[in-house]
N, C-alpha and C positions, 0 to 999 in steps of 0.2 A: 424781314431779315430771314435768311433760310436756315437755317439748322445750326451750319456750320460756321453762321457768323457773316453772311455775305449780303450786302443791301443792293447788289446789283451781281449780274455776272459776267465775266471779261468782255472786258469793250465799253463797258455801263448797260449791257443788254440788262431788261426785267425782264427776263425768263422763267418765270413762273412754272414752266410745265408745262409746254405744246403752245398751246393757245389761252391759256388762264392767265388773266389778271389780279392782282390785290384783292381788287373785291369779289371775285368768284372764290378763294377761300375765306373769305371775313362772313360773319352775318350779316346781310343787308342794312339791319336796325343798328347793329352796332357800326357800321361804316357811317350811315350816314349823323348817329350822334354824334361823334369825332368829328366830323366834316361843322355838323350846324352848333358844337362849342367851339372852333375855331372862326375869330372874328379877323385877322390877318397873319401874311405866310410869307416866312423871309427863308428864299432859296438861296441854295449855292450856285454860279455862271453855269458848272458843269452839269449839276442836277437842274437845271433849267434850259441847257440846248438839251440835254436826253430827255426831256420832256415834252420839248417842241417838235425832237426829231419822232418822238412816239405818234405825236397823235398827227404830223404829218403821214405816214404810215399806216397809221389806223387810228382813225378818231375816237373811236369805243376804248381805246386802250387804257386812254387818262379819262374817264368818265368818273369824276371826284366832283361828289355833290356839295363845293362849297363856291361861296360865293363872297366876294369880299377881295381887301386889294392884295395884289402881290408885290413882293420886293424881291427884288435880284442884287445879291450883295456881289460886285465883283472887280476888278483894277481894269478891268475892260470891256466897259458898256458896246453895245453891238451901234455898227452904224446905221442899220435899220432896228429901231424898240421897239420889241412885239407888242401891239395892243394891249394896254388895260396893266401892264407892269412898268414897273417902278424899279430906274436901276439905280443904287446905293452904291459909291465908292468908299473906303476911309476907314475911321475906327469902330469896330463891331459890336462896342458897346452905343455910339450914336445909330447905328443902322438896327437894333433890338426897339432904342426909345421912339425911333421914329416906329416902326411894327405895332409896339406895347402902343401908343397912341394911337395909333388905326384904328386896334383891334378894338378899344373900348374897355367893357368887362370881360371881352370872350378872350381865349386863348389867343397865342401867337405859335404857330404849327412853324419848326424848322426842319428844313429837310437837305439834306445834303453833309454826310460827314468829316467835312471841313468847316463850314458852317458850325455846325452840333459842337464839335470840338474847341472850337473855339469861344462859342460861348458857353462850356462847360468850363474849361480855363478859366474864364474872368468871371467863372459863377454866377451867371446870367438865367442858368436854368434852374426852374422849378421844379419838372418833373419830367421822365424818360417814358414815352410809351415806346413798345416796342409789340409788332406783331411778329410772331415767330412762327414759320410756313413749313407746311413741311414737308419738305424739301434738300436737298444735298448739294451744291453748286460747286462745290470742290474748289474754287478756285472764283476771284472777280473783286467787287471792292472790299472792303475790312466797312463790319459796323464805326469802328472807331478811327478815328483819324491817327495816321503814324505820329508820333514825338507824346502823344495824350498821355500824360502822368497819370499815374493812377488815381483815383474816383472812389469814394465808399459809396457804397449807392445804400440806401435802404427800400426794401419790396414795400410796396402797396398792397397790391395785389395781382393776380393771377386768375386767368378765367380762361375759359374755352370759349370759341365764338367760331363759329361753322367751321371747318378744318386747319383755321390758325388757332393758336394760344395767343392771348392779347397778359403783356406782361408793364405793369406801372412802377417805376420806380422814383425815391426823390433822393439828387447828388446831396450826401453831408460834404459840409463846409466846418 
């Protein structure tokens, strides 16, 4: 997220800054521990074409050292399904159980905030990592999804990790 609150920049660009990716400001160690506790990853449709459309573009761009299945939770599965993903229609609390299953013991990484939001809503989340970049975007998608009732969140913690801040939170309920 940049600064000012933005997990993408108009249009859904990651614009990081020229040519920087997520992980040229993360520590390499702490990218890829996130990556290897995450045992399955349920995207939002829209954060899953800007993903396809990135690394159509430039393959280094989504270089995420995880391995494991994906789900694309969305009302309208593509009629070509990209390889190695799994596309979920329906209620978002069945399309988490099927993820939580996947994953095992390891995490389940959501990314997309409409996704997030919603399973923040039905209290579905454990815990909010958030990397914060820094960086200014002025303008592009909101961390949070529009209608999201407010959240208590309680901090975890807070760390530095090569020139983002890695920030943990868990929603009270």
């Amino acid at each position: 997220m940049s600064l000012d609150g933005f997990i993408a920049a108009p249009g859904h660009a990651m614009d990081w800054g020229g040519d920087r990716r997520l992980a040229d400001f993360v520590d390499a160690e702490d990218f890829r521990g996130v990556a290897a506790a995450t045992g399955a990853m349920l995207v939002g449709r829209r954060t899953s074409d800007v993903g396809a459309r990135m690394a159509a573009e430039d393959p280094a761009s989504v270089d995420y050292p995880f391995a494991g299945p994906v789900f694309v939770l969305t009302h309208r599965p593509p009629e070509a399904p990209a390889p190695g993903v799994t596309y979920l229609s329906g209620d978002i609390g069945d399309a988490v159980a099927t993820a939580r299953h996947a994953a095992g013991s390891r995490n389940v990484e959501v990314l997309g905030a409409d996704v997030a939001g919603q399973c923040l809503m039905r209290g579905l989340v454990d815990e909010i990592l958030v990397y914060v970049l820094p960086v200014l975007l002025g303008a592009g998608v909101p961390f949070s999804a529009p209608g999201l009732p407010r959240i208590d969140l309680e901090p975890l913690s807070t760390a530095r990790s090569g020139d983002a801040t890695l920030m943990r939170f868990r929603p009270l309920t």
